[in-house]
C-alpha positions in Angstrom: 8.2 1.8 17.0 7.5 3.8 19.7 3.8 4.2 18.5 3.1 0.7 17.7 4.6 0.1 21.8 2.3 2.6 23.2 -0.8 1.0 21.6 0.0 -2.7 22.9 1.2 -1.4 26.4 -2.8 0.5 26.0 -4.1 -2.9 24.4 -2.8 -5.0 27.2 -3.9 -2.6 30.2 -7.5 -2.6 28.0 -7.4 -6.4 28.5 -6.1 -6.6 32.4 -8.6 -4.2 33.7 -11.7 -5.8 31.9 -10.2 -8.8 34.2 -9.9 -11.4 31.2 -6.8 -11.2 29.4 -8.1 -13.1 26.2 -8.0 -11.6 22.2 -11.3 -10.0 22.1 -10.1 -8.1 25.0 -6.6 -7.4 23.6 -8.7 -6.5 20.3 -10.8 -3.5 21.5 -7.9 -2.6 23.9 -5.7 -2.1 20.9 -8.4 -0.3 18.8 -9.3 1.8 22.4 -5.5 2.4 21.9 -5.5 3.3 18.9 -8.5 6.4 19.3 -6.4 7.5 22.0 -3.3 7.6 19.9 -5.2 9.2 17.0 -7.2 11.8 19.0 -3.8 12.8 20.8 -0.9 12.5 18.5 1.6 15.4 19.6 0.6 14.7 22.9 2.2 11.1 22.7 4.7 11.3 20.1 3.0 9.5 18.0 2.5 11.6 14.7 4.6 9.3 12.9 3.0 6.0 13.6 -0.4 7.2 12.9 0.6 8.7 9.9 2.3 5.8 8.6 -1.1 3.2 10.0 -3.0 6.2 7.4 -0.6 5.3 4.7 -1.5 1.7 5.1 -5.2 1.8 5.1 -5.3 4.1 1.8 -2.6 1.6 0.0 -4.7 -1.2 1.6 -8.1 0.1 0.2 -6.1 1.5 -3.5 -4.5 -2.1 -3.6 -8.5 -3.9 -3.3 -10.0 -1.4 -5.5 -7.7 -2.0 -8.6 -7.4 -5.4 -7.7 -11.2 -6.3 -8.3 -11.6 -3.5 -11.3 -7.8 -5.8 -12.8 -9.5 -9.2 -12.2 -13.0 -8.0 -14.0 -10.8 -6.5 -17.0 -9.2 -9.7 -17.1 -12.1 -11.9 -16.6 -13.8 -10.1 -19.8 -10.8 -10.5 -22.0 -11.1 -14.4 -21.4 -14.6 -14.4 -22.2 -14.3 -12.4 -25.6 -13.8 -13.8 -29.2 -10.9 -11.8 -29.8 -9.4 -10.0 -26.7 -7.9 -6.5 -27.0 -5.0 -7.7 -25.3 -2.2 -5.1 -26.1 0.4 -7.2 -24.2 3.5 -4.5 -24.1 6.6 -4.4 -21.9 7.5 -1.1 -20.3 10.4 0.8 -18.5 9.4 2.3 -15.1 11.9 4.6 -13.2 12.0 4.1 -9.7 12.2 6.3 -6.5 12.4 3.1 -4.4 15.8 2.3 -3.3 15.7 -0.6 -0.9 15.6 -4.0 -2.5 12.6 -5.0 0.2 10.8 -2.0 -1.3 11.2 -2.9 -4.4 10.3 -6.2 -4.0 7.2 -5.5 -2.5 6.4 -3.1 -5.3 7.4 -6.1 -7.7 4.7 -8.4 -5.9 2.0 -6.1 -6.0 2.2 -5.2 -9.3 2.6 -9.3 -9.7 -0.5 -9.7 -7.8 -2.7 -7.9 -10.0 -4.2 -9.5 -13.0 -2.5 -8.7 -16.1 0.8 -7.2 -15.0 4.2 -8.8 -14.3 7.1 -7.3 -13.2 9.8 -9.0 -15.1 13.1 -7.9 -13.4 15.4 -4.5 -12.6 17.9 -3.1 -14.3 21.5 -4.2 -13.2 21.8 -0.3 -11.2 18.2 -1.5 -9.7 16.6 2.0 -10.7 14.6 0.6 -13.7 12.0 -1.9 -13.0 11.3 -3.9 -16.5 6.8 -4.9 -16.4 4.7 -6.6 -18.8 1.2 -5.5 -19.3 -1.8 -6.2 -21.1 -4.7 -4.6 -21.6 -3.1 -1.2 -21.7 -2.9 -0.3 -25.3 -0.7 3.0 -24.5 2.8 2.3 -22.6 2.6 5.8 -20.7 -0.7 4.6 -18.5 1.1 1.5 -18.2 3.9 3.0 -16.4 1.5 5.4 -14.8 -0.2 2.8 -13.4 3.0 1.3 -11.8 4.2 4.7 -10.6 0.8 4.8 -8.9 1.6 1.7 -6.9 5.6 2.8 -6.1 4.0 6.4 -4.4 1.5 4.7 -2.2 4.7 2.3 -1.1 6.4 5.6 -0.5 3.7 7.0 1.0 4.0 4.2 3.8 7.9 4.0 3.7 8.3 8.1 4.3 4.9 9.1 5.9 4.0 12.9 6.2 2.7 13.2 9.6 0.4 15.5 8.6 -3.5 15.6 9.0 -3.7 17.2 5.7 -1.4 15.7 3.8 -3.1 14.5 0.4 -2.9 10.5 -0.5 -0.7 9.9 -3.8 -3.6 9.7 -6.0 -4.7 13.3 -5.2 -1.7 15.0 -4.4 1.7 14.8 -5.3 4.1 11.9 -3.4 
């Protein structure tokens, strides 16, 4: 929280010396903050927060891209004669512990077109999906797996400049 503090506390001081303290204002103050807490991490013991605010923009920008390429996939299956639909129900082992992280990773898989998450094991280490349009149950659970490392990414940041996002690296 620290992090987060700092760039308010820089937000709000922004905002009182342009001498109006309205959101535009507060607005570039925090993103005036937020340079100054990127360009000098170490500096202002901030390494965590910015890596974590990094985490969030790639899962933000993973979470858009597959949600337009799902809805097109689905949007082409309902305009076919005969869909290749391939509706299966996999098994996906989880890393997640906490139930808020694996609820979260239960919505967004939930959010995107033509995957369900159905429910956890009783243990809550096994995460039971449907999915259609996947006709092999590996990518399926691939694609799940995806989603649960960019969580983790966010939940356990690296705060390391050149640490690699989950897709091209390992989580």
């Amino acid at each position: 929280m620290r992090g987060l503090t700092l760039n308010l506390l820089l937000a709000v001081v922004w905002a009182l010396l342009a001498g109006r303290l309205g959101t535009r204002e507060l607005l570039i103050g925090f993103l005036v903050g937020l340079l100054v807490l990127t360009l000098f991490p170490r500096a202002l013991g901030t390494e965590l927060y910015i890596a974590r605010l990094r985490a969030v923009g790639r899962f933000v920008w993973f979470f858009l891209r597959e949600l337009t390429v799902a809805n097109v996939q689905v949007a082409s299956f309902a305009l076919r004669r005969h869909p290749p639909l391939s509706p299966l129900i996999v098994a996906v082992p989880l890393r997640l512990t906490s139930e808020a992280s694996q609820t979260m990773l239960a919505a967004t898989i939930t959010l995107m077109p033509g995957t369900v998450a159905m429910g956890f094991n009783p243990e809550r280490t096994v995460m039971y999906a449907h999915a259609i349009g996947i006709p092999d149950p590996d990518d399926a659970r691939e694609s799940i797996l995806k989603v649960e490392r960019y969580l983790l990414d966010i939940l356990h940041p690296i705060p390391d400049p050149d640490h690699l996002p989950p897709e091209e690296g390992t989580a």
